[in-house]
N, C-alpha and C positions, 0 to 999 in steps of 0.2 A: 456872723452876719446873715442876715435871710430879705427877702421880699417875696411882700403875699400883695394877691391881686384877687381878692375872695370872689366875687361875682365873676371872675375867669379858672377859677379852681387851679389859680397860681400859687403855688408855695414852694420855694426855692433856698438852699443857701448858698453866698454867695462866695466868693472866694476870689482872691486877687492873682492876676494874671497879666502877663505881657506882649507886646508885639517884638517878634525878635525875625528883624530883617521883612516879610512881604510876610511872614505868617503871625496869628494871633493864636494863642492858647489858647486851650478851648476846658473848661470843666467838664468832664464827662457825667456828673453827678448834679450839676446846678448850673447859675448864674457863675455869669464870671466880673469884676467889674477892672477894668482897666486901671493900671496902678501910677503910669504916667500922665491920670485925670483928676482931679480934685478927690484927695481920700473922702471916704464915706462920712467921717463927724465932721467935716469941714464945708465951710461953703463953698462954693463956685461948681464949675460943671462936671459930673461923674458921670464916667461911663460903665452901662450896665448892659453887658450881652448874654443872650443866652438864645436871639432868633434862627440860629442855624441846626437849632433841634425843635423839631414839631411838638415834639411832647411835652416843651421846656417853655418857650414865649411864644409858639406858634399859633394859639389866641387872640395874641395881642390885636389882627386886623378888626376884633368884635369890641373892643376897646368905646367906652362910652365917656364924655367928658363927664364929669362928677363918682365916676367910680374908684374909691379907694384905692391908692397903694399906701401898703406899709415898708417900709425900710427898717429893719432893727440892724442897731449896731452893739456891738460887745463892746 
């Protein structure tokens, strides 16, 4: 799995992670997305973190409505 945010020179993969107790996993390599949120091929609400690393979604405040994200899922 990955998400790219091209006009943010986002390109990430993404990997499934949990909260265990007041901490969240964190990918040191990518996105993480939350495995107790709606999986990735599925509808409803996913969660996808990675803003606790600058070099990762720290971007995202430049974030423009109509700018592309991809999602690919395996």
């Amino acid at each position: 799995e990955s998400i790219e945010i091209i006009p943010l020179s986002i390109k990430l993969s993404v990997e499934p992670a949990r909260v265990e107790g007041n901490r969240w996993e964190i990918n040191e390599k990518g996105a993480s997305y939350l495995v107790s949120s709606a999986p990735l091929k599925d509808n409803g609400n996913t969660v996808i973190y990675a803003h606790n690393k600058a070099t990762m979604f720290g971007s995202l405040s430049q974030i423009k409505i109509g700018y592309p994200i991809t999602l690919r899922c395996v």
